[in-house]
Backbone bond lengths (Angstrom), bond angles and torsions (degrees), N, CA, C in turn:
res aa  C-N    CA-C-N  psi(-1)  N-CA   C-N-CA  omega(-1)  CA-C   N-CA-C  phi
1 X - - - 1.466 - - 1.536 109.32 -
2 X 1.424 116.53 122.74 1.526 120.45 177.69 1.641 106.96 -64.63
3 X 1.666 114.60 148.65 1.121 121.22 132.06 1.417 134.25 1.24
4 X 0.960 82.99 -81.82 2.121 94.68 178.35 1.063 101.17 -77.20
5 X 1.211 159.35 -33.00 1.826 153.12 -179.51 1.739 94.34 -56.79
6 X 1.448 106.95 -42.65 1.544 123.19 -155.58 1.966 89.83 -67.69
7 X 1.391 87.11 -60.23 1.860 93.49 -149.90 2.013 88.94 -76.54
8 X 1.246 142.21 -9.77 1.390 141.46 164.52 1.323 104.07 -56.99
9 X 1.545 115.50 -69.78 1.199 119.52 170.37 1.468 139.91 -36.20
10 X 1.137 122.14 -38.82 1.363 142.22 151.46 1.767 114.57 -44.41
11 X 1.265 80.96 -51.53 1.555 106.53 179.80 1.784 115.21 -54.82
12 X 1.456 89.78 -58.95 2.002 108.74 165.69 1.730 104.83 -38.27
13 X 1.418 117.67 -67.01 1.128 147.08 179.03 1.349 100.36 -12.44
14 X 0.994 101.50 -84.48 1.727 128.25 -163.52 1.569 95.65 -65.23
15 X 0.777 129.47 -66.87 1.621 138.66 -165.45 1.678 88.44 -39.35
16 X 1.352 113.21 -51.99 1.366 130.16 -154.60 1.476 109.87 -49.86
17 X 1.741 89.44 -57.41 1.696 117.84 -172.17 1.654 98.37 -72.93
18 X 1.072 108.39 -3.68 1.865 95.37 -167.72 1.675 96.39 -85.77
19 X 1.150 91.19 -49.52 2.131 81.10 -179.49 1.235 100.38 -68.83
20 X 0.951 135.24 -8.86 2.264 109.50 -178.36 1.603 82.28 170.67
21 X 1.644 75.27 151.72 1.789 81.03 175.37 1.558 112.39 -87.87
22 X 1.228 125.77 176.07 1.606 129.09 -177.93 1.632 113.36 -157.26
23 X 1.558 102.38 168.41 0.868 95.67 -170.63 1.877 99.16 -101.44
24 X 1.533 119.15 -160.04 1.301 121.04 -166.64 1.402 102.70 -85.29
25 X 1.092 132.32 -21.27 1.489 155.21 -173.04 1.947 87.58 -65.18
26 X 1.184 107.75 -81.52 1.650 121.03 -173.44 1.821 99.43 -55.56
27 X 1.121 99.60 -47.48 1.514 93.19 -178.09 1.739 114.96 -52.07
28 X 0.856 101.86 -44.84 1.801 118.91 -172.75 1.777 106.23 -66.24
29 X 1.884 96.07 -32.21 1.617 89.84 177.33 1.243 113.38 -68.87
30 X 1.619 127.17 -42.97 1.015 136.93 -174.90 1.200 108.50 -45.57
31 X 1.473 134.75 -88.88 1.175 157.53 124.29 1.666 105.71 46.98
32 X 1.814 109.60 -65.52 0.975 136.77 161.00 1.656 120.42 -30.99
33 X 1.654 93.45 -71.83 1.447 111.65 -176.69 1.762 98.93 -53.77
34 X 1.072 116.42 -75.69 1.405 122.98 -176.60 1.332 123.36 -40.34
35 X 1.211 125.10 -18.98 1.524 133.21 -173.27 1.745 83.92 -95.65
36 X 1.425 151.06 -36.00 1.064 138.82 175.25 1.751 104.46 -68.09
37 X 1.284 116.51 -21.38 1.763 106.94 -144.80 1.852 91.53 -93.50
38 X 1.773 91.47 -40.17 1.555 102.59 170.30 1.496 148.17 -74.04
39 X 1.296 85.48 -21.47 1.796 110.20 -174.80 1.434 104.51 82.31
40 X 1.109 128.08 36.98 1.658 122.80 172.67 1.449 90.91 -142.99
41 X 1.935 89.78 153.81 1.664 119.70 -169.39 1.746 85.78 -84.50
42 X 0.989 139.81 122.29 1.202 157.57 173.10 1.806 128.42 -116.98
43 X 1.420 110.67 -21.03 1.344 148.88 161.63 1.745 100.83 -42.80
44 X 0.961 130.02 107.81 1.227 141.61 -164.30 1.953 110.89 -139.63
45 X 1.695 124.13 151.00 1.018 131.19 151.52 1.395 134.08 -86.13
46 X 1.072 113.08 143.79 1.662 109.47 158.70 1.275 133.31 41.03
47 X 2.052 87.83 -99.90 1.352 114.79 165.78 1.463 108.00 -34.68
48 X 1.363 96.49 -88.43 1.667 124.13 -162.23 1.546 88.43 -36.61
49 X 1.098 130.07 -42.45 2.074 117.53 -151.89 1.812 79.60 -74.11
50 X 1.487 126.92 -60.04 1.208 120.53 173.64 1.904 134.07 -17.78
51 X 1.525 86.66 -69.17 1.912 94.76 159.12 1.731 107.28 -58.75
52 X 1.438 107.07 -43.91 1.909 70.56 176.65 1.019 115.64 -78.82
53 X 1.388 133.53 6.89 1.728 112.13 171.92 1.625 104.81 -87.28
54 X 1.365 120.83 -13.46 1.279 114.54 179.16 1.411 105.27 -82.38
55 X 1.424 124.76 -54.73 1.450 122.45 160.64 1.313 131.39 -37.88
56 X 1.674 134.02 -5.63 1.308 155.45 -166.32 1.508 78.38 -101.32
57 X 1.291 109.17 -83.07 1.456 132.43 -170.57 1.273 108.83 -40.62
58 X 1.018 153.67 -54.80 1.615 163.62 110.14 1.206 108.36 19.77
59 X 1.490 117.86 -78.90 1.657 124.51 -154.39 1.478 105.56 -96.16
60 X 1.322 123.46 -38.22 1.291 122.36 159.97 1.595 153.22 -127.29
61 X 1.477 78.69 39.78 1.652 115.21 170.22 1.699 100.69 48.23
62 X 1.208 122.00 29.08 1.535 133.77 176.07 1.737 117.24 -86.14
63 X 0.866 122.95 81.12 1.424 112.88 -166.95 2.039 116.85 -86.73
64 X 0.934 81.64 129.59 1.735 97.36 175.25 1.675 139.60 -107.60
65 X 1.023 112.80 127.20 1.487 104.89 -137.89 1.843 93.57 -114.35
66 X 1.139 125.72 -165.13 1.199 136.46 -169.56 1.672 98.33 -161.91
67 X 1.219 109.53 122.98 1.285 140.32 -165.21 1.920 101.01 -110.07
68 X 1.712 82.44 93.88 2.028 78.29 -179.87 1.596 118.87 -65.34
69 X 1.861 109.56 -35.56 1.065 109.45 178.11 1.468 104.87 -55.73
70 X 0.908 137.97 -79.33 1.598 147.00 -175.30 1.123 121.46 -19.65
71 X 1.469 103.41 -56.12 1.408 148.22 -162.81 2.202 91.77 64.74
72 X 0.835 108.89 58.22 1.854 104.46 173.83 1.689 93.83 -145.27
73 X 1.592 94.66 141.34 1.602 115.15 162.17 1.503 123.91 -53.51
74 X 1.127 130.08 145.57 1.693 128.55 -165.91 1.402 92.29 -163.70
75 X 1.595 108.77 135.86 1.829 126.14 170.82 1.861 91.96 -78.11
76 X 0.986 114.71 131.60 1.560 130.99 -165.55 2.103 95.93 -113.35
77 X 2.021 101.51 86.74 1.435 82.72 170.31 1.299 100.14 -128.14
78 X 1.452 108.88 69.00 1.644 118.58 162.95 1.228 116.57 -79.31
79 X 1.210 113.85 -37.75 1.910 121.83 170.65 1.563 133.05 -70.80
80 X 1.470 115.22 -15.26 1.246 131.22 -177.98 1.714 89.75 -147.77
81 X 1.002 155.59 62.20 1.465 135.83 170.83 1.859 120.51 -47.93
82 X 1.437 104.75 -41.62 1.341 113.43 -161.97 1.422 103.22 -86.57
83 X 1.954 114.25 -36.11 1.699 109.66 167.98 1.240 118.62 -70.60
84 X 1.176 115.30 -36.17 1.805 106.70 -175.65 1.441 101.86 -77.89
85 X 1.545 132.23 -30.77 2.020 124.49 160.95 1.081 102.97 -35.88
86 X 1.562 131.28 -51.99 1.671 136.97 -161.48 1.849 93.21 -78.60
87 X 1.255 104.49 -55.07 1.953 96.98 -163.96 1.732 115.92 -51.41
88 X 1.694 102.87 -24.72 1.621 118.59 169.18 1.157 138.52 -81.62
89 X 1.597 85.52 -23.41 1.485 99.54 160.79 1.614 127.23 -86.00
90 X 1.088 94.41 -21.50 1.507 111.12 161.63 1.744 136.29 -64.01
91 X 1.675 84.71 -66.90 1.969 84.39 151.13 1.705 117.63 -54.92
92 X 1.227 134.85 -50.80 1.382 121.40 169.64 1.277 113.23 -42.45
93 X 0.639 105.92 -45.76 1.742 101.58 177.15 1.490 121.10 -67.20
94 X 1.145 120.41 -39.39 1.206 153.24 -179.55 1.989 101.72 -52.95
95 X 1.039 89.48 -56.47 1.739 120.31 -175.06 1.827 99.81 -69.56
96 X 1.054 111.79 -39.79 1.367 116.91 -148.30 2.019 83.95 -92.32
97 X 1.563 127.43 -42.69 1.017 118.27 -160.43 1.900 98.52 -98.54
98 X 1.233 121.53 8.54 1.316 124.30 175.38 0.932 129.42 -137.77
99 X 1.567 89.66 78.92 1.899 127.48 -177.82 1.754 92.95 -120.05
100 X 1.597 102.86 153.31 1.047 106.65 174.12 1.571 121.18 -80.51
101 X 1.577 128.53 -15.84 1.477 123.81 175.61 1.382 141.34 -74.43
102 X 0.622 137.06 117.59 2.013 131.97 -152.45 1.560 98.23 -26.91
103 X 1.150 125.51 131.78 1.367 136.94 141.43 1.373 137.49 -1.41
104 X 1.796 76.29 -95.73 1.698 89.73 167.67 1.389 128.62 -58.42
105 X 1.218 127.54 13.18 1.623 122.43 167.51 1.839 92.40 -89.02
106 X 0.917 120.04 -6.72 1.687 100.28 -164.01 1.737 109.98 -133.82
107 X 2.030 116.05 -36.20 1.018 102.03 -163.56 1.583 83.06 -125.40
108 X 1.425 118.00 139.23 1.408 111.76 159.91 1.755 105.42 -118.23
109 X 1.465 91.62 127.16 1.535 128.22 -170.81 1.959 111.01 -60.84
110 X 1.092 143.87 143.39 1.305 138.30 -146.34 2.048 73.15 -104.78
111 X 1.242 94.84 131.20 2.046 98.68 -177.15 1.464 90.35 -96.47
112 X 1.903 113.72 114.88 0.886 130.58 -178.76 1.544 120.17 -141.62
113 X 1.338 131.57 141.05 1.591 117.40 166.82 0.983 110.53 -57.31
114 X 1.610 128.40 161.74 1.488 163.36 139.82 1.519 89.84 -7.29
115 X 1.141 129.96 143.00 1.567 132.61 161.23 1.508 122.51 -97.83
116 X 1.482 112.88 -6.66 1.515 108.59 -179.26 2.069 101.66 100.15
117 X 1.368 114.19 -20.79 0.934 97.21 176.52 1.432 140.19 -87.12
118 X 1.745 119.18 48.58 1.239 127.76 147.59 1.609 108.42 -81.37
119 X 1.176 118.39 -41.46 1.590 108.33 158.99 1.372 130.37 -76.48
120 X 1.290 120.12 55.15 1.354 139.55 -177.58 1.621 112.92 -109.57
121 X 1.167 119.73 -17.93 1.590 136.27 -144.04 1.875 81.49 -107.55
122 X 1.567 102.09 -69.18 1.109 116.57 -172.35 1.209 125.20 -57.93
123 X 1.676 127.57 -9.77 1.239 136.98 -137.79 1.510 96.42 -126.24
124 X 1.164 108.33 -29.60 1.553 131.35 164.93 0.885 96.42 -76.92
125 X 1.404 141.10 -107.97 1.557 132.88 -169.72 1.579 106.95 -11.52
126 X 0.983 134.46 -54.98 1.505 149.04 -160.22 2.124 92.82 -59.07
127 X 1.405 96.92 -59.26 1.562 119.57 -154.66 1.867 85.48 -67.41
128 X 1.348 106.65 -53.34 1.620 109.80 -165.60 1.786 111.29 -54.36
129 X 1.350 83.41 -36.82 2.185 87.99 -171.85 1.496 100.74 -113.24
130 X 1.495 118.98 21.75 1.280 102.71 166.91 1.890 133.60 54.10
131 X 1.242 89.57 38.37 1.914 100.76 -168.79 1.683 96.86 -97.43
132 X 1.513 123.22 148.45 1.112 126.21 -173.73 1.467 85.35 -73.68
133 X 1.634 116.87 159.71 1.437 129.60 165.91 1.720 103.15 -128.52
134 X 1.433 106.73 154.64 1.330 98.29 157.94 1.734 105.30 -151.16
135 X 1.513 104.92 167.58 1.754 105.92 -172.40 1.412 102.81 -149.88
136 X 1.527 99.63 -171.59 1.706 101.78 -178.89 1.432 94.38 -112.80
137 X 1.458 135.92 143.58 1.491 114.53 175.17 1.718 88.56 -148.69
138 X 1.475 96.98 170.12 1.297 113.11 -142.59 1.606 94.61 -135.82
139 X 1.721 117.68 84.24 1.558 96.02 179.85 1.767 124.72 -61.13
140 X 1.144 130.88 175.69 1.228 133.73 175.44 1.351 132.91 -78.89
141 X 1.448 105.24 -33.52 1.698 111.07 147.19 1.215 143.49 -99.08
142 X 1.138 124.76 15.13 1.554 132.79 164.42 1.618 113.17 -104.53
143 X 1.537 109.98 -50.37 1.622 144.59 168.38 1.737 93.18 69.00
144 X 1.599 100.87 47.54 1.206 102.59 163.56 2.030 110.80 -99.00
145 X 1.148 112.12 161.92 1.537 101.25 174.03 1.487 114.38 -113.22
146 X 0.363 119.59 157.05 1.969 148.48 179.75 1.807 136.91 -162.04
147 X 0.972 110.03 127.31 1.784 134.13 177.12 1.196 99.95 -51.55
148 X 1.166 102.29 111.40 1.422 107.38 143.59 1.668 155.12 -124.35
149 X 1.106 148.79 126.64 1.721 135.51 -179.39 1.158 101.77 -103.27
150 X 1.274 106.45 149.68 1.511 136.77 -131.66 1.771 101.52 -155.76
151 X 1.014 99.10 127.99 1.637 93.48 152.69 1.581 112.66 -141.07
152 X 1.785 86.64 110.06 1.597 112.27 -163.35 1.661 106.62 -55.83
153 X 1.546 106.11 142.07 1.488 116.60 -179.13 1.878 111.76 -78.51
154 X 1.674 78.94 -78.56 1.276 125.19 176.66 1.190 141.77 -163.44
155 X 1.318 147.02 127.23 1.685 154.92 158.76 1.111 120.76 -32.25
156 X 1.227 113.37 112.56 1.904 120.55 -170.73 1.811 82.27 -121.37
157 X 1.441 81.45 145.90 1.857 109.11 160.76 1.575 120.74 -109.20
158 X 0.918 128.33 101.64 1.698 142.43 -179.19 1.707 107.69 -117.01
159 X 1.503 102.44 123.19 1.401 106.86 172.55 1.778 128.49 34.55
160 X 1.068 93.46 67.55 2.391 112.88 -153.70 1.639 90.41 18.72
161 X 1.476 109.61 62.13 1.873 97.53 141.11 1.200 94.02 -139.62
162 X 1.677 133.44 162.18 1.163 152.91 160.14 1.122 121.41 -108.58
163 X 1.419 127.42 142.63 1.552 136.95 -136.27 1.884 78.55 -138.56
164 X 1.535 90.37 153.15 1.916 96.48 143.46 1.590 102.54 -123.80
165 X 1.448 114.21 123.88 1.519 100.65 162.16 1.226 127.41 -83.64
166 X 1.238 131.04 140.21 1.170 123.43 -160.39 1.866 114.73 -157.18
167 X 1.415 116.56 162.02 1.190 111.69 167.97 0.907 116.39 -99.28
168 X 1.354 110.63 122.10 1.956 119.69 172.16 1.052 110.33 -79.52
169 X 1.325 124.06 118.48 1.594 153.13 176.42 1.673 97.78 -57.26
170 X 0.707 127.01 -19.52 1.713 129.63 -178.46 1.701 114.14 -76.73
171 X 1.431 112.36 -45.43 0.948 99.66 167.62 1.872 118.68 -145.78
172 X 1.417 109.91 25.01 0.871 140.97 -178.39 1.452 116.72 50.61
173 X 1.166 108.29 62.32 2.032 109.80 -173.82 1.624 88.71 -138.43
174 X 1.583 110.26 148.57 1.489 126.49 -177.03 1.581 80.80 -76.76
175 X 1.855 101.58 143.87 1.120 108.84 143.76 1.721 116.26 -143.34
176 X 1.107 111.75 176.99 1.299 107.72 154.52 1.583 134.11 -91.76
177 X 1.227 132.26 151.16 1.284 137.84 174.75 1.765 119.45 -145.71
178 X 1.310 71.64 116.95 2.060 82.07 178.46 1.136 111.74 -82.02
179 X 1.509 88.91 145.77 1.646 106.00 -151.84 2.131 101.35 -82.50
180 X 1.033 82.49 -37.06 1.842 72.80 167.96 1.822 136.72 -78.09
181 X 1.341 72.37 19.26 2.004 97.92 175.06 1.525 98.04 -116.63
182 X 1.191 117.89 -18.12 1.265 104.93 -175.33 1.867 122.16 -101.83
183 X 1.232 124.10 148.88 1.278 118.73 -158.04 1.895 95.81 -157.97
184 X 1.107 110.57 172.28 1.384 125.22 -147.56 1.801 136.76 0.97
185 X 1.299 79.44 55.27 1.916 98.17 -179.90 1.377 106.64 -55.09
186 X 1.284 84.58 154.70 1.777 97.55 -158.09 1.501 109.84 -144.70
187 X 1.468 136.47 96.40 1.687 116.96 -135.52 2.158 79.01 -122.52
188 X 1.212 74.81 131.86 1.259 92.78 -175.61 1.681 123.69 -76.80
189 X 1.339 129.65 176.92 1.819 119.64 163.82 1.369 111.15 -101.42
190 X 1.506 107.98 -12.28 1.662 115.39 170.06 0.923 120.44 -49.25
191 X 1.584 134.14 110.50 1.500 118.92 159.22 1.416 144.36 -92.40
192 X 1.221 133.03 140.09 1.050 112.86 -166.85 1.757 111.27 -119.66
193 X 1.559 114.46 160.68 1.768 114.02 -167.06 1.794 120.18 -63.53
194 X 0.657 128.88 80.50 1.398 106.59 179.94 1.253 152.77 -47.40
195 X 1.287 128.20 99.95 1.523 114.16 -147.85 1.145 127.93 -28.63
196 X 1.090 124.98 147.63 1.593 131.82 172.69 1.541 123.84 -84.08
197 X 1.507 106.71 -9.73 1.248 107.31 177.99 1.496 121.24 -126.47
198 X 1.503 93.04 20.87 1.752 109.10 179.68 1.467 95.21 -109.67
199 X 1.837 100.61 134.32 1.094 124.04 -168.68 1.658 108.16 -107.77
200 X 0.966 157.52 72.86 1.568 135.92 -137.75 1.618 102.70 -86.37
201 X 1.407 141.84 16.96 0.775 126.06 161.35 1.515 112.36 -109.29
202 X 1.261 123.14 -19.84 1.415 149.43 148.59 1.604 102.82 -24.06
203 X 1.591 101.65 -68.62 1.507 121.17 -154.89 1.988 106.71 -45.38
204 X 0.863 82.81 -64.06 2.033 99.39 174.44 1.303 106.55 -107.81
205 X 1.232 138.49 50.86 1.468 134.68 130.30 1.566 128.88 -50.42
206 X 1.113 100.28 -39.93 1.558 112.82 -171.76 1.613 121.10 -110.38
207 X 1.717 104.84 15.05 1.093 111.89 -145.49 1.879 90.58 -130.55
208 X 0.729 133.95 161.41 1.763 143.83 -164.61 1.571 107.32 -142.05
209 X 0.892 124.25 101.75 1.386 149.86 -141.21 1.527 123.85 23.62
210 X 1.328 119.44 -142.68 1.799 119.94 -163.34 1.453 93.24 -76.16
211 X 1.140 164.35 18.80 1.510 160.48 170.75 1.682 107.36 -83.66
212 X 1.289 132.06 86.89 1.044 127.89 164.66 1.902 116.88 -55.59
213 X 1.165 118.31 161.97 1.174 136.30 156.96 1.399 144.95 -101.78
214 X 1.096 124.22 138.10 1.878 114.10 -174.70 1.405 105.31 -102.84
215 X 1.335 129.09 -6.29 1.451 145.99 -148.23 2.459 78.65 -81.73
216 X 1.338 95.04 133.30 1.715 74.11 154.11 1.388 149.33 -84.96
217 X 1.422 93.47 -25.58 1.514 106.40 170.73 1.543 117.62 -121.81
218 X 1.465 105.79 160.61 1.765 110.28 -174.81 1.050 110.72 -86.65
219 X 1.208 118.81 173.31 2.303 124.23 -167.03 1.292 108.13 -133.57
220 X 1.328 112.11 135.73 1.728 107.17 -171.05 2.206 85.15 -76.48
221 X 1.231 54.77 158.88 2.096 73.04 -177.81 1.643 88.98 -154.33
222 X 1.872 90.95 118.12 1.587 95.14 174.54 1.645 103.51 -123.78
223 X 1.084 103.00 131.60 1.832 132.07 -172.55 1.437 109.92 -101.60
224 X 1.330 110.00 116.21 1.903 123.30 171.19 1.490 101.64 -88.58
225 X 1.632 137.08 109.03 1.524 122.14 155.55 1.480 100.97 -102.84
226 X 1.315 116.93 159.59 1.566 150.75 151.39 1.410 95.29 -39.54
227 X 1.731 118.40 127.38 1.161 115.61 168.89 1.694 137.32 -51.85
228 X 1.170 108.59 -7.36 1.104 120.99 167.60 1.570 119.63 -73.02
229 X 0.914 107.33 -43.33 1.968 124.00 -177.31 1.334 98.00 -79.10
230 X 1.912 115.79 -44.02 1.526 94.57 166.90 1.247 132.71 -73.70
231 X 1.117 138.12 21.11 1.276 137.53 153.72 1.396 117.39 -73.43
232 X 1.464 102.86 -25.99 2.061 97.37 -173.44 1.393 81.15 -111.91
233 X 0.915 122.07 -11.54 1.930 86.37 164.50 1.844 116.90 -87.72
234 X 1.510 109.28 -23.23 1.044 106.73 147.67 1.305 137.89 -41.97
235 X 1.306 123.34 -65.00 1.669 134.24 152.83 1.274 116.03 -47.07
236 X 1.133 138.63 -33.56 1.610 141.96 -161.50 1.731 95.31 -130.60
237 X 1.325 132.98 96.19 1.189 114.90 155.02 1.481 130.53 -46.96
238 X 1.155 119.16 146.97 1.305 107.70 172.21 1.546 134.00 -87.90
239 X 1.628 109.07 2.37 1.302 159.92 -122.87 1.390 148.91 125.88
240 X 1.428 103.28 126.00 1.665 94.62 -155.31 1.398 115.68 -73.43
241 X 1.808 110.98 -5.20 1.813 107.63 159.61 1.628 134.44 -75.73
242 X 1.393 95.36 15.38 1.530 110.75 -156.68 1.837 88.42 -84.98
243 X 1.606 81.49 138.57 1.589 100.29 -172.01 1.807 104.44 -121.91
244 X 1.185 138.07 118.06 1.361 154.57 152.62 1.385 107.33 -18.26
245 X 1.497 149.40 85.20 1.089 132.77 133.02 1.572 161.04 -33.63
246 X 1.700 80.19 -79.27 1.911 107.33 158.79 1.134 108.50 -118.70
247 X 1.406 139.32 135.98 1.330 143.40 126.02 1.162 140.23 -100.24
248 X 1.159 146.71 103.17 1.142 127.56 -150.95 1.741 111.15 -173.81
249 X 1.268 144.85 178.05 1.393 135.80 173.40 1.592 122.36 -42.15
250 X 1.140 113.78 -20.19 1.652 124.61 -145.27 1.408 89.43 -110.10
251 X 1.698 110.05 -57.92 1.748 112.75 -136.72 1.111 85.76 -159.84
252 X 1.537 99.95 137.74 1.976 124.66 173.83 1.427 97.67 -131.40
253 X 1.189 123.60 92.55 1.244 153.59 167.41 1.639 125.79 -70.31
254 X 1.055 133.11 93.70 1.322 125.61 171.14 1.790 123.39 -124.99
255 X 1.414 117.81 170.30 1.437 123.15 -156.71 1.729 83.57 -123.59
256 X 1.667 103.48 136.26 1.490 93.97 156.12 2.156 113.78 -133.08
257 X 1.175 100.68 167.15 1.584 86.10 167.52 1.319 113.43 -109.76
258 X 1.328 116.43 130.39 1.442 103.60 -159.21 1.746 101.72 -165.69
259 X 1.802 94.42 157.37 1.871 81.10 171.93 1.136 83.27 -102.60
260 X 1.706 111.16 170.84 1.445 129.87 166.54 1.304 120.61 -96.78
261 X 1.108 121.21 86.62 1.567 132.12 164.60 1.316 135.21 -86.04
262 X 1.218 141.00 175.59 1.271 135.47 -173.62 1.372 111.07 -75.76
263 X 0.877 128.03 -37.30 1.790 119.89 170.01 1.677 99.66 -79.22
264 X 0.995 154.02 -12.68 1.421 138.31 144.26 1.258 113.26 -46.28
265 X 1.319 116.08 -80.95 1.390 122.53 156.65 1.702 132.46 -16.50
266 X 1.359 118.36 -52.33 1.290 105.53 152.68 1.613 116.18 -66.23
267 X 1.037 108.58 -45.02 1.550 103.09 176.94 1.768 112.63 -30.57
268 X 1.187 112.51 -45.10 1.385 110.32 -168.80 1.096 106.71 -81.41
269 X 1.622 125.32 -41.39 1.445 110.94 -171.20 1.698 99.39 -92.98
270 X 1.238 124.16 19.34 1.788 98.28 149.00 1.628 107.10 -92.59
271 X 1.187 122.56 -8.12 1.649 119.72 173.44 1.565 96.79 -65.90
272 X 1.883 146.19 -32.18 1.210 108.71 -162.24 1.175 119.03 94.77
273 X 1.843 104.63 -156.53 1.327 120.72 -176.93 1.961 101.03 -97.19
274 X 1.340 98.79 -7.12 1.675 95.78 -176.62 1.686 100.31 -63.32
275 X 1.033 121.59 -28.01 1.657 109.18 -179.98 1.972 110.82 -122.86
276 X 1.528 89.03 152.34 1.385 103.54 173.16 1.599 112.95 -100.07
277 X 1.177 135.41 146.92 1.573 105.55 160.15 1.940 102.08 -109.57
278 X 1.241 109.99 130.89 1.005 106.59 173.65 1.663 130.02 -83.93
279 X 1.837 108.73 -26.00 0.944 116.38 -166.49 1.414 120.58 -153.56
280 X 1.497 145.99 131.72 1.416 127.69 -11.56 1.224 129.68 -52.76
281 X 1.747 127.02 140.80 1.028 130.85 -175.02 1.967 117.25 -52.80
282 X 1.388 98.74 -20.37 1.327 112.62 -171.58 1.879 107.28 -82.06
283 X 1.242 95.00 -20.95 1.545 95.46 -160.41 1.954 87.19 -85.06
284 X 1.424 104.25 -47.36 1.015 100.56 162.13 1.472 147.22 -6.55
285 X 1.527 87.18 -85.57 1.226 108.29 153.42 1.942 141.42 -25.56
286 X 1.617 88.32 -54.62 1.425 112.71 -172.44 1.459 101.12 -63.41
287 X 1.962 127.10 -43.79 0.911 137.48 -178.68 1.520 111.92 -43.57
288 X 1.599 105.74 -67.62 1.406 117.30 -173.46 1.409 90.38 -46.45
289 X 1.239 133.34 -82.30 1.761 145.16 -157.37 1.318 103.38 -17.68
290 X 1.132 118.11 -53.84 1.548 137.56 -153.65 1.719 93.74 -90.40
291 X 1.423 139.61 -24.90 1.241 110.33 -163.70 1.753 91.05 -113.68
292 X 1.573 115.94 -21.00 1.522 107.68 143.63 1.025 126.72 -12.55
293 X 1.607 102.13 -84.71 1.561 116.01 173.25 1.343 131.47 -46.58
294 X 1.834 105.20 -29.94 1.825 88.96 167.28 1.540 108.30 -94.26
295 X 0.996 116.12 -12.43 1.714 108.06 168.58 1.597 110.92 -49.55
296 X 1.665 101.36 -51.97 1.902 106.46 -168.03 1.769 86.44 -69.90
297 X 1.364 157.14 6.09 1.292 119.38 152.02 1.150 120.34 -74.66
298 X 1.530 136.67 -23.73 1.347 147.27 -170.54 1.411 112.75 -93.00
């Protein structure tokens, strides 16, 4: 049995279990069907279906469980829900870009820089055992460089870039740093304590992308969109405190708890005229200020 018959199959597997779970009976039909549709013996025992769930489990940290009540197979993402959404979304993709026919006749690719995530592997290791790190990084508006040590928190994902937050030893305040500014990391055996009273899911709860806040508490901020926009904010929260007001032909109305920071703030003004903000009067405010100002360039 080839390689690729092996790791396809695996592949079948999962795809299989992702729409509904099944039992080994349905699994084997599938399996079946596909080894006719593909031209590969795919038809497997027991054992062998066994090693591929460990090989699933292995190569793409996907774990699959067996349901005695049921007696049917099920992808089990009660323990990670939001990483194993990303690890599936990943193999789809994965699947979708590793076909043998040129590409570019079918998918055109979003033309983007490198994101920094070859130091993703390392940055984790760093975050998991707590070792001081340090790098050269390069902010975006000065594009001067400077050294830094760090003692890494954790890896946040904001708008496909990845950050490490971290405490800078320089002047001891959390910050963030994007990882595609950053360049010759250097992860140390030093370890350092981790606070005891830092919560990292705590930290940006209330907060709308990498922009921390000093404010102590969050502000309801309630937003009117055009029924049209409420549909993708329906589908796409805009925040996971976002509460349903109005829905209806006219107006999709929602409440969030939240601080107002500068990436909130852009958040709203790339929506446009699709949103109103109704509430705080201050945030308000800030809106008009800012679209003042691009009126007086024109």
């Amino acid at each position: 049995m080839s390689k690729r018959e092996s790791i396809t199959r695996c592949n079948l597997i999962i795809k299989k279990l992702r729409k509904q779970s099944a039992n080994f009976k349905e699994i084997l039909e599938y399996l079946s069907s596909e080894s006719e549709l593909q031209s590969y013996n795919f038809n497997i025992s027991k054992r062998t279906f066994q090693r591929d769930l460990d090989d699933i489990r292995s190569i793409y940290n996907i774990d699959i469980r067996f349901d005695t009540s049921n007696k049917v197979y099920f992808i089990d993402n009660e323990q990670q829900p939001e990483v194993n959404e990303r690890l599936l979304e990943a193999f789809d993709i994965f699947n979708a870009l590793n076909i043998s026919d040129r590409l570019s006749n079918y998918i055109q690719l979003e033309q983007r820089k490198p994101m920094g995530t070859e130091n993703l592997f390392g940055l984790l290791h760093a975050v998991r055992n707590r070792f001081l790190i340090s790098f050269t990084y390069q902010k975006y508006w000065d594009g001067v460089y400077s050294e830094r040590k760090v003692e890494p928190y954790f890896l946040k994902e904001f708008k496909n870039r990845w950050y490490i937050i971290a405490n800078d030893l320089k002047d001891n305040h959390i910050k963030s740093f994007a990882l595609d500014r950053l360049t010759q990391l250097d992860i140390s055996q030093k370890k350092f304590t981790h606070p005891s009273n830092l919560n990292i899911n705590e930290l940006y709860s209330n907060c709308f992308g990498i922009t921390g806040s000093s404010e102590k508490e969050p502000v309801d901020v309630i937003l009117s969109f055009n029924p049209i926009q409420g549909k993708y904010m329906k589908s796409l929260k805009l925040h996971h405190s976002q509460e349903e007001l109005v829905d209806n032909e006219v107006e999709y109305r929602i409440k969030l708890k939240i601080f107002i920071t500068y990436d909130f703030i852009m958040e709203l003004l790339s929506l446009g005229d699709t949103v109103k903000v109704l509430k705080p009067k201050s945030l308000v405010s800030e809106i008009k200020s800012v679209y003042q100002k691009a009126l007086n360039q024109y």
